[in-house]
C-alpha positions as CSV (number, residue, x, y, z in Angstrom):
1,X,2.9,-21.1,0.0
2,X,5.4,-21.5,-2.8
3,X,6.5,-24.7,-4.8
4,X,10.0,-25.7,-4.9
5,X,11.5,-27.2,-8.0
6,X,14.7,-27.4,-6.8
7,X,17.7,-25.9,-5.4
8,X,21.6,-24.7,-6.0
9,X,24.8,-26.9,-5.7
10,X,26.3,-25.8,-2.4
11,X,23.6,-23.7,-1.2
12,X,22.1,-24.1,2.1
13,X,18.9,-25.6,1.2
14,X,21.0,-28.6,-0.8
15,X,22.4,-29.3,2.9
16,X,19.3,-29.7,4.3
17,X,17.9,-31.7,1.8
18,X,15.4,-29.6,0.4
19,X,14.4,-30.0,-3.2
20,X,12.0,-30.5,-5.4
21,X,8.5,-31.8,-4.4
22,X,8.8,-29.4,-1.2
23,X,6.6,-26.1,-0.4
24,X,7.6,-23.3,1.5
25,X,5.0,-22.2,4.1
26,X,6.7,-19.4,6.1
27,X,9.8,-17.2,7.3
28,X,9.6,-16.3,11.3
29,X,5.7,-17.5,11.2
30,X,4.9,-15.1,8.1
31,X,3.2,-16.7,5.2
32,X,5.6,-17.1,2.3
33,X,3.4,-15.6,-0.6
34,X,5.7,-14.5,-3.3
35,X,9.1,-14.4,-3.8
36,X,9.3,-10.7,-2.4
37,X,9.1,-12.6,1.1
38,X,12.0,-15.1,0.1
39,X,14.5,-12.3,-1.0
40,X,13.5,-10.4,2.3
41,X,14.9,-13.4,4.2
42,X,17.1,-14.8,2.1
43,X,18.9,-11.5,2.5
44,X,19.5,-12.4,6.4
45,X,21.4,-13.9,8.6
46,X,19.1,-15.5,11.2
47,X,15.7,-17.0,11.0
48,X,13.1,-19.9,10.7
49,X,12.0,-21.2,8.0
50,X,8.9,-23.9,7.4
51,X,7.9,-26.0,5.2
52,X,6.4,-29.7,4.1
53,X,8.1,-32.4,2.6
54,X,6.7,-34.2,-0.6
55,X,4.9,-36.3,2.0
56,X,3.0,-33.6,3.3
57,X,5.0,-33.6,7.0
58,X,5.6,-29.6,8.0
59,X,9.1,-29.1,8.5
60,X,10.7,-26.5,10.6
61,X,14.1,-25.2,10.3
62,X,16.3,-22.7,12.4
63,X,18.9,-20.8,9.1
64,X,22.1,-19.7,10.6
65,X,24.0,-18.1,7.6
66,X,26.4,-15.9,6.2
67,X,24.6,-13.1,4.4
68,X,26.1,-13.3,1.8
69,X,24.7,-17.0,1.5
70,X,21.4,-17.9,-0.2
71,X,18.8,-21.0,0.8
72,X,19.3,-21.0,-2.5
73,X,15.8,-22.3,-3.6
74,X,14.1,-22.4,-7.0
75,X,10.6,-21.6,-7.6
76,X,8.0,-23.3,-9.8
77,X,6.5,-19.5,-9.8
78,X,7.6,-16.4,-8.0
79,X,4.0,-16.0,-6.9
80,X,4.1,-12.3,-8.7
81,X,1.1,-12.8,-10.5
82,X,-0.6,-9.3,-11.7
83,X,-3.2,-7.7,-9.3
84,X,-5.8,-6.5,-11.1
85,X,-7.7,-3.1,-11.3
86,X,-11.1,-3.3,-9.6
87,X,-11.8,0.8,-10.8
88,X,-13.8,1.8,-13.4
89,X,-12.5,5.1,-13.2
90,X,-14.0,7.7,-15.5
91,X,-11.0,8.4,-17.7
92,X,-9.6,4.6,-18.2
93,X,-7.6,4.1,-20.9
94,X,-8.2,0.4,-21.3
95,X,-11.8,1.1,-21.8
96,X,-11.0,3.3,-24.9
97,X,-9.2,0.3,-26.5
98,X,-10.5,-0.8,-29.6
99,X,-11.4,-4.3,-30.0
100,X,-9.1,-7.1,-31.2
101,X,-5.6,-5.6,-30.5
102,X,-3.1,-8.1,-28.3
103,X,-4.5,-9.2,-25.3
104,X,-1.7,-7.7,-23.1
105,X,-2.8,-4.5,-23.9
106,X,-6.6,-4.9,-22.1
107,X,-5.0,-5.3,-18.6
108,X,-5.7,-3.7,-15.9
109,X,-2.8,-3.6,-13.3
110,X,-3.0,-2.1,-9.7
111,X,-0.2,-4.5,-7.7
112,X,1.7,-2.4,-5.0
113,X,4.5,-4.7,-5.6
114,X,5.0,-3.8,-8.8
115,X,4.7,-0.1,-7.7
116,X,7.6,-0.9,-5.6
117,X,9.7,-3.2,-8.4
118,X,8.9,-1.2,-11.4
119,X,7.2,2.5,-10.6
120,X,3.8,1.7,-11.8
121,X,1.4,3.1,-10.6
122,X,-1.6,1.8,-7.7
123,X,-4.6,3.3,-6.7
124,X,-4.5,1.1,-3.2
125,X,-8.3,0.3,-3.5
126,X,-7.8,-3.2,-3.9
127,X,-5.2,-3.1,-0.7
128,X,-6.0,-4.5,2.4
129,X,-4.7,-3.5,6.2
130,X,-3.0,-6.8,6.2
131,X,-1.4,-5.4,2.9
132,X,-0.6,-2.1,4.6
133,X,1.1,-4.0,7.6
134,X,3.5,-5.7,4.7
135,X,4.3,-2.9,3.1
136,X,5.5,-1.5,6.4
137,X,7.2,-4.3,7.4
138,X,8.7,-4.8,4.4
139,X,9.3,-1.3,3.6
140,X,8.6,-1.4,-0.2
141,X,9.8,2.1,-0.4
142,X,9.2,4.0,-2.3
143,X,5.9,3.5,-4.0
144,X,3.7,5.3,-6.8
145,X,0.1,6.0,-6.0
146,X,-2.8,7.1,-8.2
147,X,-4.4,9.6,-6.1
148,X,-6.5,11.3,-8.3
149,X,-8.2,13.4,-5.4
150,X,-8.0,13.4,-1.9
151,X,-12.0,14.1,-1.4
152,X,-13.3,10.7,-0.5
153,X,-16.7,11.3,-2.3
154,X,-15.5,12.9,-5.3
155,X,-12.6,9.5,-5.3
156,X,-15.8,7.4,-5.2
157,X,-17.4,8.9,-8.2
158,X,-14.2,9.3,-10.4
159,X,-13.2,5.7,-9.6
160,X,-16.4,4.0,-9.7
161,X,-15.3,1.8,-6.3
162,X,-17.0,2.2,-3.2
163,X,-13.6,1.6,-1.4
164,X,-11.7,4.3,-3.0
165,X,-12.5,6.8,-0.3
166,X,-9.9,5.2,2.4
167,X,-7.0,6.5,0.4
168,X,-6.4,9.5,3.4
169,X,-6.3,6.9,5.7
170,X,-4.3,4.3,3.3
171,X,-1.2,7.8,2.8
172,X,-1.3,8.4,6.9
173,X,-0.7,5.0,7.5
174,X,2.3,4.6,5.2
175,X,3.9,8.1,5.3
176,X,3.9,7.6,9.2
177,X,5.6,4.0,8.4
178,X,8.6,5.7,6.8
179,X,7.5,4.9,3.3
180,X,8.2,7.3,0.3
181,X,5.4,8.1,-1.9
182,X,5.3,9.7,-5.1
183,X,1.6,10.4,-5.9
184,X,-0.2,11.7,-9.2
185,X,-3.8,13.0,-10.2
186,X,-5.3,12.4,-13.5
187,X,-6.9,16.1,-14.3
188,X,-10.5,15.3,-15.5
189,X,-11.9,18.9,-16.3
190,X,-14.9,20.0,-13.9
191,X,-14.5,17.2,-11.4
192,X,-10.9,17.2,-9.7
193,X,-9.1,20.7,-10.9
194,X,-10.0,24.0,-9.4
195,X,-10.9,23.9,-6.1
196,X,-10.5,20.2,-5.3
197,X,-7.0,20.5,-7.3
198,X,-6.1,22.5,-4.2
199,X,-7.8,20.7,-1.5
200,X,-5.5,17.6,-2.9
201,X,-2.3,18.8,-3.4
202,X,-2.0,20.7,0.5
203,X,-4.2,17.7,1.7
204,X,-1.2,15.5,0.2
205,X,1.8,18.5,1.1
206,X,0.7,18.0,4.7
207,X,2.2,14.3,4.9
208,X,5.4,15.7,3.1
209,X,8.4,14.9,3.4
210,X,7.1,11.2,3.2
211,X,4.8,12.1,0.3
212,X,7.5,13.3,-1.9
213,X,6.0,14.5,-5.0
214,X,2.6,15.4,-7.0
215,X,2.3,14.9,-10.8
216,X,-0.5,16.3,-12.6
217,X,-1.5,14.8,-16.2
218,X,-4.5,15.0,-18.6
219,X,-6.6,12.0,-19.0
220,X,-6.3,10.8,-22.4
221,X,-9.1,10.5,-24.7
222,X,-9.5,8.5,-27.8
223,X,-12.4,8.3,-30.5
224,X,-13.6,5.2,-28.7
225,X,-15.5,6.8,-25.6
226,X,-19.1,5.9,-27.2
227,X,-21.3,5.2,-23.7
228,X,-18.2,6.2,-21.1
229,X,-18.8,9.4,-19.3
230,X,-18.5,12.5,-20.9
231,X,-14.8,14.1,-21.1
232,X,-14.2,17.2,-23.1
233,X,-10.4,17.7,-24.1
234,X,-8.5,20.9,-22.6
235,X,-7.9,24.1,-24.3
236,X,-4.5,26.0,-24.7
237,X,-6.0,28.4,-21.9
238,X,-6.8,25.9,-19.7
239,X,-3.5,24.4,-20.0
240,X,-2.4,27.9,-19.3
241,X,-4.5,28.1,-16.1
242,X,-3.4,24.8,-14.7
243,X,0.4,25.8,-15.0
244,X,-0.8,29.6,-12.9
245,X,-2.5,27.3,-10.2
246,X,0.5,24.9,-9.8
247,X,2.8,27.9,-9.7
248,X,0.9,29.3,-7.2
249,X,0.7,26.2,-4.9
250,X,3.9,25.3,-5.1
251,X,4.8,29.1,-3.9
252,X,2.3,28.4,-1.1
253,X,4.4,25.4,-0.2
254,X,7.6,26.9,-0.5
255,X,8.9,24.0,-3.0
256,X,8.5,22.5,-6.3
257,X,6.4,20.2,-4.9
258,X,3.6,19.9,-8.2
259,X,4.9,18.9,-11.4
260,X,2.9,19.0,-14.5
261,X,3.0,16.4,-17.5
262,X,4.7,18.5,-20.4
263,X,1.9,17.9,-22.6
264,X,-0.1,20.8,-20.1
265,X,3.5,23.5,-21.3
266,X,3.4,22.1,-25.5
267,X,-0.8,23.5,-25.4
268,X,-0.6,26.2,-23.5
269,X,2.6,27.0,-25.8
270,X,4.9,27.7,-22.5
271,X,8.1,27.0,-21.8
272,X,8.8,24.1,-19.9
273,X,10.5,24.3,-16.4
274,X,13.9,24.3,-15.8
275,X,16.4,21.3,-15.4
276,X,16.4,22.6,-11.7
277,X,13.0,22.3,-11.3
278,X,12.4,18.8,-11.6
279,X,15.5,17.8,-9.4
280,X,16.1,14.1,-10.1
281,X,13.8,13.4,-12.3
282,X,11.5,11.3,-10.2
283,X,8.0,11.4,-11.8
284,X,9.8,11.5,-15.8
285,X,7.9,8.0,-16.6
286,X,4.6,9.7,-16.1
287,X,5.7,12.7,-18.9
288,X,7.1,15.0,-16.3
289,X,10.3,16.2,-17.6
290,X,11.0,14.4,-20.6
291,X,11.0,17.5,-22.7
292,X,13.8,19.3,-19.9
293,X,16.3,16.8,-19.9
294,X,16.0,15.6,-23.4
295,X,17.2,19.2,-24.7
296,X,19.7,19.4,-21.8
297,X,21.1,16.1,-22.7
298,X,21.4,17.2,-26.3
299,X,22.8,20.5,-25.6
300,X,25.3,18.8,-23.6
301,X,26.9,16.0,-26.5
302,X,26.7,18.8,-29.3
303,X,29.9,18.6,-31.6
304,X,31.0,19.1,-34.6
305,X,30.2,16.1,-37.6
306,X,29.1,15.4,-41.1
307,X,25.9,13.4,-42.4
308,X,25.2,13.7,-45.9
309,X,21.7,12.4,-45.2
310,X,18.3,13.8,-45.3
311,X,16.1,12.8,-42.4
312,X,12.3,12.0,-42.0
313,X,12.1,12.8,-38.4
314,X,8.9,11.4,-37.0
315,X,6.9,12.5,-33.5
316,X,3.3,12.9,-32.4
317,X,1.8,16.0,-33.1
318,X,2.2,17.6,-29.7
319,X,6.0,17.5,-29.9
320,X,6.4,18.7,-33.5
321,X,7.3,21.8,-32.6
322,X,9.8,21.0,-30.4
323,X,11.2,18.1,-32.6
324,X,11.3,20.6,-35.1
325,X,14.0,22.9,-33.0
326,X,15.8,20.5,-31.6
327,X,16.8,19.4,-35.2
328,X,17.4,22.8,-36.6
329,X,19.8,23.0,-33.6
330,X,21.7,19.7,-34.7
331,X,21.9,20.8,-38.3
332,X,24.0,23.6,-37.1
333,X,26.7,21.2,-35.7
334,X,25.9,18.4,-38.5
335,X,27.6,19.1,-41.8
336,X,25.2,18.5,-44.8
337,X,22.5,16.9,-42.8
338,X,19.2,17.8,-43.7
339,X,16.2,17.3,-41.5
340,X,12.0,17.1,-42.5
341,X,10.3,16.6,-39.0
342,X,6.5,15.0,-38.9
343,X,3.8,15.3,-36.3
344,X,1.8,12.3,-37.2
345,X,-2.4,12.6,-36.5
346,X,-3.1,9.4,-34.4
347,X,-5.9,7.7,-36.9
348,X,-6.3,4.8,-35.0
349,X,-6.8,6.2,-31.3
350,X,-7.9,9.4,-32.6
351,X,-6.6,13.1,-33.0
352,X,-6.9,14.2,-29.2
353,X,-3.9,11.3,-28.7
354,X,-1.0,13.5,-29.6
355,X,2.0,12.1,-27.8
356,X,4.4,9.8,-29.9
357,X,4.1,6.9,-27.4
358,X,0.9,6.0,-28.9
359,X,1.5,6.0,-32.6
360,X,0.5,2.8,-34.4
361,X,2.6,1.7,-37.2
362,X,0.1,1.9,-39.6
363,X,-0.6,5.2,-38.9
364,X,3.5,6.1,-38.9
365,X,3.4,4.6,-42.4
366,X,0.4,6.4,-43.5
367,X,2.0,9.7,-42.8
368,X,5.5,8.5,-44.2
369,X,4.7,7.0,-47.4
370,X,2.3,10.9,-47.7
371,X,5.2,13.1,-47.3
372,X,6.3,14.3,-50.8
373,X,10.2,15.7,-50.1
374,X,12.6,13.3,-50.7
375,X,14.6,12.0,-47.7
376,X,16.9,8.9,-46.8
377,X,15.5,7.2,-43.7
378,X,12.9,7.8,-41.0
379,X,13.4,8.4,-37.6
380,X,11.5,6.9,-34.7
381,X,11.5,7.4,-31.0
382,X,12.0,4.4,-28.9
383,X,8.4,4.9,-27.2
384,X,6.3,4.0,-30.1
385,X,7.7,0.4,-29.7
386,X,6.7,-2.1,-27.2
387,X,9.7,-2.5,-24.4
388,X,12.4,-4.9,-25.3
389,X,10.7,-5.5,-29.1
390,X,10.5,-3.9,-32.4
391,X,6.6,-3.8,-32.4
392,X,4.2,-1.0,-32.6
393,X,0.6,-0.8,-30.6
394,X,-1.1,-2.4,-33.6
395,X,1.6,-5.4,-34.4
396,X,3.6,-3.8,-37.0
397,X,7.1,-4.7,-36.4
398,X,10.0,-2.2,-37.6
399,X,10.8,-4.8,-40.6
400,X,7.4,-4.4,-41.7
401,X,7.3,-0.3,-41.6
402,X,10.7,-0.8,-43.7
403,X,9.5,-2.8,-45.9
404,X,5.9,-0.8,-46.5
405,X,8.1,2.5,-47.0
406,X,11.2,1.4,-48.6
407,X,13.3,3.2,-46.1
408,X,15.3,2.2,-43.4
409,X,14.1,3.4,-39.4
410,X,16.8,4.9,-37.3
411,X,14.9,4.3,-33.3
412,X,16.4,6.4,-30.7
413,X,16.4,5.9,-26.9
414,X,14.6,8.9,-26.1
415,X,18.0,10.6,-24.4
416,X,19.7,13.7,-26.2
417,X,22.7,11.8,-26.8
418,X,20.9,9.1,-28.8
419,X,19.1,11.7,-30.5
420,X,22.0,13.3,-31.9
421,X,23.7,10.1,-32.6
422,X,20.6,9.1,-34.9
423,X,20.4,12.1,-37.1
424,X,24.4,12.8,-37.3
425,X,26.3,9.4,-37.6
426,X,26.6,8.5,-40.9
427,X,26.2,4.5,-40.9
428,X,22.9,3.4,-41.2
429,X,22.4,1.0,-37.6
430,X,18.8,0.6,-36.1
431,X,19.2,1.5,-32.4
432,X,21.1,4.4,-31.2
């Protein structure tokens, strides 16, 4: 049920007299639990809607609208709060967080609907058949699923749930419902690769073309595992081996079906895939493909300019490299710019944490205020900054890294274009 706080001028619900003080019970005799439900019907023509009054009397009404009309009801809340995680999977994240950090950052979602809003993505365990039937119905397509392995056992054990082993049945169910699914295991060495790698991806390959994709990425480890189980961190040749058994599946399969995070190409110091490869990009959230179509995106805006600057290019360690060429190749179309590039050792989460994402401020500073060329103003990537806000992981805000270095931060947007547009235009702005 949802509680209304009011309504539009002119819109359908105004005629009926529906306002505040009124609940929403159902469309068609389906419970009304979020507002996913009221778009779905507010989006047709025809239906029946019910609902009490402020006096508690249940209300039913038969809609006949245009549909390009709305009830036009508003919400005391859209019902969308967070599901939760109910894992304790062996390679969480959350529980490598230090303590006392904001308390957004200790949460645990696993909410299909925000695997059909945003991308994230679910592991299903804490989805019922009920759930199932409304994601069919609804056809919250497509969706993002946290497979991790298809062995039901071995799912068990890695996720610490006792539910986690329905996730065959959970994929038959929705791939033979129409629903689009983009799935992804987190590689824990000596549990899911090898063998069980390969049971998963033709386990999952055998519900294509509903099951669209497989993404493969390391499980990230910081300095804060003390009592978790025991993870080691992969080796350049393991990286190696990983990209070789991909390869060799997705030949099986006839089709670039297995993607691998980029971090797997920087260790095993390979060459990631080409642009055609990854087709539309649809897995480049997870790190798949980031690397590709940032350097096609800058090869593609390349002119000719003038910077009299020198740069302080800043990135995580695993990307240094790569930073490092992709600003040697600007430089050649950049008249007097001059560029230093950075990988900066995560401190805080720990040195086996080497993408740029999670770089804490203080750490960026750290690094910054060490380097001993001269240089006019730093360079950030977008990524190290909460979404929408100038704020690192650990609070610092972009005035305070300013501030503590005495330079001024250029952020880019983590496309070639803005990339090139932070090192070569000459006018100092903070988001390019």
């Amino acid at each position: 049920m949802m509680k209304i706080s009011g309504c539009e001028k002119g819109s359908v619900a105004k005629e009926l007299g529906i306002g505040k003080g009124w609940t929403l019970v159902s469309f068609d005799g389906r419970p009304a639990n979020d507002i996913l439900d009221y778009l779905f019907y507010d989006s047709k023509e025809n239906f029946t809607v019910s609902l009490t009054d402020p006096d508690g009397q249940t209300v039913e009404c038969e809609i006949e609208k245009d549909d390009d009309e709305t009830l036009g009801l508003v919400f005391e809340d859209d019902g969308m709060a967070i599901r939760t995680c109910r894992n304790k999977c062996v390679f969480c994240f959350v529980d490598q967080m230090p303590p006392d950090m904001r308390p957004t950052l200790y949460v645990k979602d696993d909410d299909y609907r925000q695997s059909f809003l945003c991308g994230n993505f679910v592991t299903l365990t804490n989805v019922s058949d009920e759930d199932i039937d409304r994601i069919l119905f609804y056809r919250l397509s497509p969706l993002y699923v946290s497979v991790h392995t298809m062995n039901g056992e071995l799912r068990k054990k890695i996720m610490g749930n006792r539910f986690a082993d329905r996730i065959e049945r959970q994929i038959s169910r929705l791939a033979g419902g129409g629903i689009e699914i983009h799935t992804q295991v987190v590689l824990v060495p000596g549990m899911n690769d090898g063998d069980e790698l390969d049971y998963t991806a033709r386990k999952l390959h055998s519900y294509a073309p509903a099951v669209k994709t497989l993404a493969v990425v390391p499980c990230g480890i910081t300095r804060y595992r003390e009592g978790l189980y025991p993870i080691s961190d992969v080796s350049p040749e393991y990286c190696s081996e990983i990209i070789d058994r991909t390869d060799r599946l997705n030949a099986e399969f006839g089709e670039n079906f297995i993607t691998l995070a980029d971090e797997f190409f920087f260790k095993a110091k390979r060459q990631v895939k080409p642009a055609d490869f990854y087709g539309d990009y649809p897995q480049l959230e997870n790190g798949v493909g980031m690397t590709r179509k940032l350097v096609d995106e800058l090869e593609a805006c390349l002119e000719e300019r003038e910077n009299k600057m020198t740069l302080l290019v800043v990135t995580g360690t695993s990307a240094q490299g790569l930073i490092g060429q992709l600003c040697q190749r600007v430089e050649k179309y950049c008249k007097c710019l001059k560029t230093h590039v950075i990988g900066v050792v995560n401190e805080f989460f720990g040195p086996t944490v080497n993408c740029s994402g999670l770089l804490t401020g203080g750490d960026v500073v750290r690094a910054v205020k060490a380097f001993d060329k001269p240089f006019d103003e730093v360079v950030i990537p977008g990524t190290m900054l909460r979404e929408f806000e100038d704020v690192f992981l650990d609070g610092m805000t972009v005035d305070e890294m300013e501030k503590a270095t005495g330079k001024r931060v250029r952020i880019t947007a983590g496309t070639g274009e803005s990339f090139f547009d932070a090192l070569t235009l000459p006018q100092s702005r903070r988001r390019y």
